[in-house]
Wavefront OBJ file of the C-alpha trace (Angstrom):
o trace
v 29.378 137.499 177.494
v 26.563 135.589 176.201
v 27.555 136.650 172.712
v 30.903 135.455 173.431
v 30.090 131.983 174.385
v 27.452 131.840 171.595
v 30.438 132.340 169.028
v 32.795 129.824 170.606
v 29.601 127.542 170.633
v 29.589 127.898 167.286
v 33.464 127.584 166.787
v 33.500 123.996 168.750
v 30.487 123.291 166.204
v 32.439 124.274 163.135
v 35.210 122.052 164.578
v 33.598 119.222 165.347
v 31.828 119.356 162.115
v 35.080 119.368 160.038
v 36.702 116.873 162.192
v 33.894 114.407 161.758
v 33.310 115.084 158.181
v 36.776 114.192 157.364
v 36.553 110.502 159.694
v 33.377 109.688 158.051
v 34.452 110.497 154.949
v 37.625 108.782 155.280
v 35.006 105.661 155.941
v 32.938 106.133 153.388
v 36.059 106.564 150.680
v 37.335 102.835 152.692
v 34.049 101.196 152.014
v 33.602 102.281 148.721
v 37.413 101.506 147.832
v 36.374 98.032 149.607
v 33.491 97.657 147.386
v 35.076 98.618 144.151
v 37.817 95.737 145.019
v 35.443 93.078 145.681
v 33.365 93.842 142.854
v 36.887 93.729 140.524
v 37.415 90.573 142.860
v 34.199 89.076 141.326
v 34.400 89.808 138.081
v 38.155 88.114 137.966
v 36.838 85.046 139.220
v 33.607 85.207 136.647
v 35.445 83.606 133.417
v 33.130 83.653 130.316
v 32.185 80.198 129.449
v 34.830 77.798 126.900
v 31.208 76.468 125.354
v 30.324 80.228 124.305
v 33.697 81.462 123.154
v 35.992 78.778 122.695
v 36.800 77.203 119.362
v 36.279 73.603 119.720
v 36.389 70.748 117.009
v 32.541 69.871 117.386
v 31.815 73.430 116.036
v 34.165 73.744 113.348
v 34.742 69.886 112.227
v 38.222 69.968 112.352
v 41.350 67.724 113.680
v 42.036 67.861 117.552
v 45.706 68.436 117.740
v 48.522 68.799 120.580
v 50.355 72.132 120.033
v 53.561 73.422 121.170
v 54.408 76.950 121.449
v 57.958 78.108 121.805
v 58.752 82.048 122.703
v 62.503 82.769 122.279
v 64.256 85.762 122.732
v 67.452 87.363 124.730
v 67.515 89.294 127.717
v 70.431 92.302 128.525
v 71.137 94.113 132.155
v 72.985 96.182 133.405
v 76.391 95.511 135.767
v 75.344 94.410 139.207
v 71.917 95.181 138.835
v 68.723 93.880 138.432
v 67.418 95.301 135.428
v 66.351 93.285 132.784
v 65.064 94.193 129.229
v 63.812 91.429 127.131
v 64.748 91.530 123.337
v 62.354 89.150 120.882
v 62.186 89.202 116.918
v 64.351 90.334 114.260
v 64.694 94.154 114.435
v 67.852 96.853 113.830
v 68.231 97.079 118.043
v 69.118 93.690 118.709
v 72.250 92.739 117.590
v 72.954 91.933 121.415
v 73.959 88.131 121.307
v 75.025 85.584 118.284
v 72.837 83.329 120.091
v 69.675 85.739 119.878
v 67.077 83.440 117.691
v 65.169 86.385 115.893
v 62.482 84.243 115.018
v 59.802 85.098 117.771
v 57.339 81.827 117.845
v 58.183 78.428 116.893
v 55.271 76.176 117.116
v 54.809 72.411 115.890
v 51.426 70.709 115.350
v 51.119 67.449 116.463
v 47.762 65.681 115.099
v 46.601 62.442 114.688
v 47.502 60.660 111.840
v 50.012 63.537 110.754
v 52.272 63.012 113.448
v 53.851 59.457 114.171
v 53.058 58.094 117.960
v 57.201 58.452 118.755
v 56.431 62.647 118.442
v 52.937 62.448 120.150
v 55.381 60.465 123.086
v 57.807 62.961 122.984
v 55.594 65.550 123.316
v 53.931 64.321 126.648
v 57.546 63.478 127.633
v 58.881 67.487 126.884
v 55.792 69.056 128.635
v 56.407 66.985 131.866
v 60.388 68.300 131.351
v 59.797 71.900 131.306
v 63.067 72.859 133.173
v 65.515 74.451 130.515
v 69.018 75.800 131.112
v 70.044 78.947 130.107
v 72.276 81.045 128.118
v 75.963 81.537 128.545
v 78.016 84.383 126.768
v 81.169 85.480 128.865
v 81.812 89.083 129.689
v 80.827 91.337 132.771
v 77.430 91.583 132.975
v 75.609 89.078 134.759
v 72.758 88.670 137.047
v 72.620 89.756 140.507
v 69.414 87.215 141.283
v 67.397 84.816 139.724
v 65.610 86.169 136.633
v 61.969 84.714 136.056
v 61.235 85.315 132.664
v 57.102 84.055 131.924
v 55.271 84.542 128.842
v 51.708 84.766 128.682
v 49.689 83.933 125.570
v 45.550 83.983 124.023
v 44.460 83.532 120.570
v 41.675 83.835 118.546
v 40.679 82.011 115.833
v 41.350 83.705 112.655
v 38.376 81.762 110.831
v 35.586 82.701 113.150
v 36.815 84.695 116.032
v 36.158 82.402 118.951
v 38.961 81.556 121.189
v 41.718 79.249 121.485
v 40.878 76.531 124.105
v 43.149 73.618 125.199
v 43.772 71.258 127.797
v 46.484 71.551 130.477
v 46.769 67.676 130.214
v 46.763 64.772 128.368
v 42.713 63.795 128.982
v 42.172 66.655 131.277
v 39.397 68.996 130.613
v 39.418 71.254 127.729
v 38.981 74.448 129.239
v 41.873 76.734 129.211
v 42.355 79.834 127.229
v 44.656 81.775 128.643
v 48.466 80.189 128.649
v 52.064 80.690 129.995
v 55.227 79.213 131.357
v 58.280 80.423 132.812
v 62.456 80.258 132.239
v 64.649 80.705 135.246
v 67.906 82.551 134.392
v 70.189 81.788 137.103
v 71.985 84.016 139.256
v 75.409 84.897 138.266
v 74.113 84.263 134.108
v 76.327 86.379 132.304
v 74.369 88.948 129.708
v 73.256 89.236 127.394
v 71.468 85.467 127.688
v 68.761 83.415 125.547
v 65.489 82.377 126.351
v 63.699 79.544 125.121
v 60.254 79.239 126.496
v 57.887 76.032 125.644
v 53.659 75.979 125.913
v 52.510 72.980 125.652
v 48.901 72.594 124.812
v 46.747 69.734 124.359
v 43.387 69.242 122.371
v 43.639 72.287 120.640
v 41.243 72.442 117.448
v 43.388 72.718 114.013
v 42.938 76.562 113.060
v 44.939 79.445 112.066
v 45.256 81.905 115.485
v 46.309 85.252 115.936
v 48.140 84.894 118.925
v 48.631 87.727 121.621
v 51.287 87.599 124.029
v 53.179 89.610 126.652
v 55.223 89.519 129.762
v 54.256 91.290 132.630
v 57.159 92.129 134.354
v 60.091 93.712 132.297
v 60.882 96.085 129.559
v 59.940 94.300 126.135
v 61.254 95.507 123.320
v 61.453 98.803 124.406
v 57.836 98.485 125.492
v 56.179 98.884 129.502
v 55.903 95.435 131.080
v 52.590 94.113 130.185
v 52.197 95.321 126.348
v 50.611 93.125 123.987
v 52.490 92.110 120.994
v 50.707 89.747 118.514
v 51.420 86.396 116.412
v 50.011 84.394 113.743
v 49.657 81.117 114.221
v 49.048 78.902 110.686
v 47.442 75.175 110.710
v 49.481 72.633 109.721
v 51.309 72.715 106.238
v 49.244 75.894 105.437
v 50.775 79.722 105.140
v 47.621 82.073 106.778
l 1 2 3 4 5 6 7 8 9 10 11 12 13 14 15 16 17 18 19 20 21 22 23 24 25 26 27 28 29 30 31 32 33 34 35 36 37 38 39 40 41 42 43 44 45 46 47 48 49 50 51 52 53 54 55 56 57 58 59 60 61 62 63 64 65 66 67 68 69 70 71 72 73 74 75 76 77 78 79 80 81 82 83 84 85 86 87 88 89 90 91 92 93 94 95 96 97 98 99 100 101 102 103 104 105 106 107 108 109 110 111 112 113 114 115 116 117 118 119 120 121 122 123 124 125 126 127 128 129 130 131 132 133 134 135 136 137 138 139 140 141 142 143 144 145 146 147 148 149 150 151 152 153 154 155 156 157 158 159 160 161 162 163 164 165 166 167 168 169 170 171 172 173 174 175 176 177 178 179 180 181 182 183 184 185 186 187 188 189 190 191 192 193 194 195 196 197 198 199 200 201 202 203 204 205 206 207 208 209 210 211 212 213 214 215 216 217 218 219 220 221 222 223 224 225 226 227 228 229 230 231 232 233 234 235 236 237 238 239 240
């Protein structure tokens, strides 16, 4: 008997055992998980410093310019769906729209004494007029909800590796350096449609940039949301 009860002792041990091995280590998996996350958290929010990596005029001795950056581009779905897949450049695949620009990047320097005070107006005129219709080809595809298309864009300097660095406003502090803006495609857009998608950056010091870019939400070029693709950027009258 005493046997007996010494092994079913043991048994309730055992079980117990497992039982509270599993909720504390459920616990201790939560607060590490918790940990991990705010220690991601913090490192999002710590941003390396523009003075240590950005490429500003006082370190290179060139112009400060305004720059606009335009990403352009077609999108095609599928009937009464929501699937998107965003076509940019000048490759064998596209072939999807007349009005597909294959060019990739336009971009315009404006800098003092280069560009006349009407285009340095219009240029703080066009970045407070971001809104931009879109696309219209008729046949039976067409949206089933708005569409959201946003670019994101760095660069790097491609005469001493720092960073591009810009302002979001006219006068505001120069201390950007990562960029994007957005197109809304309407619902009810028939596909395949254009995109046309404007950056407007100010204070930017005159360079040639490599520019990397990516959207982080749809098929790109036959690529996972969130690739990289890459552009050069040339200064002003000047091949690079």
């Amino acid at each position: 008997m005493g046997i007996i009860l010494g092994l079913v002792g043991i048994g309730f041990l055992l079980i117990f055992g497992i039982v509270a091995y599993s909720l504390f280590s459920d616990a201790f998996d939560k607060v590490a998980e918790t940990l991990d996350e705010q220690q991601k958290s913090q490192n999002d929010q710590v941003a390396p410093g523009v003075e240590d990596v950005g490429n500003l005029a006082k370190d290179t001795g060139g112009r400060v310019c305004n720059l606009k950056v335009e990403f352009v581009g077609s999108g095609t779905g599928e009937s009464f769906s929501d699937d998107v897949k965003l076509w940019n450049g000048n490759q064998n695949f596209f072939g999807i729209t007349a009005k597909h620009d294959p060019a990739v990047i336009h971009y315009q320097w404006f800098c003092v004494g280069q560009a006349s005070l009407t285009d340095m107006m219009l240029f703080s005129a066009e970045s407070k007029l971001m809104s931009l219709a879109s696309l219209v080809e008729n046949n039976l595809l067409r949206t089933t909800d708005n569409v959201i298309v946003r670019m994101y864009f760095t660069g790097d300097s491609l005469s001493n590796g720092r960073e591009l660095v810009a302002s979001k406003t006219p006068g505001g502090p120069v201390d950007q350096l990562q960029f994007s803006n957005k197109i809304v495609i309407a619902e009810g857009t028939d596909y395949p449609f254009s995109f046309n998608i404007p950056v407007y950056l100010y204070d930017v010091t005159e360079d040639n940039y490599l520019v990397d870019y990516w959207n982080d939400q749809y098929i790109f070029n036959e690529r996972n949301p969130g690739h990289h693709f890459t552009y050069k950027i040339c200064k002003p009258g000047q091949a690079c």
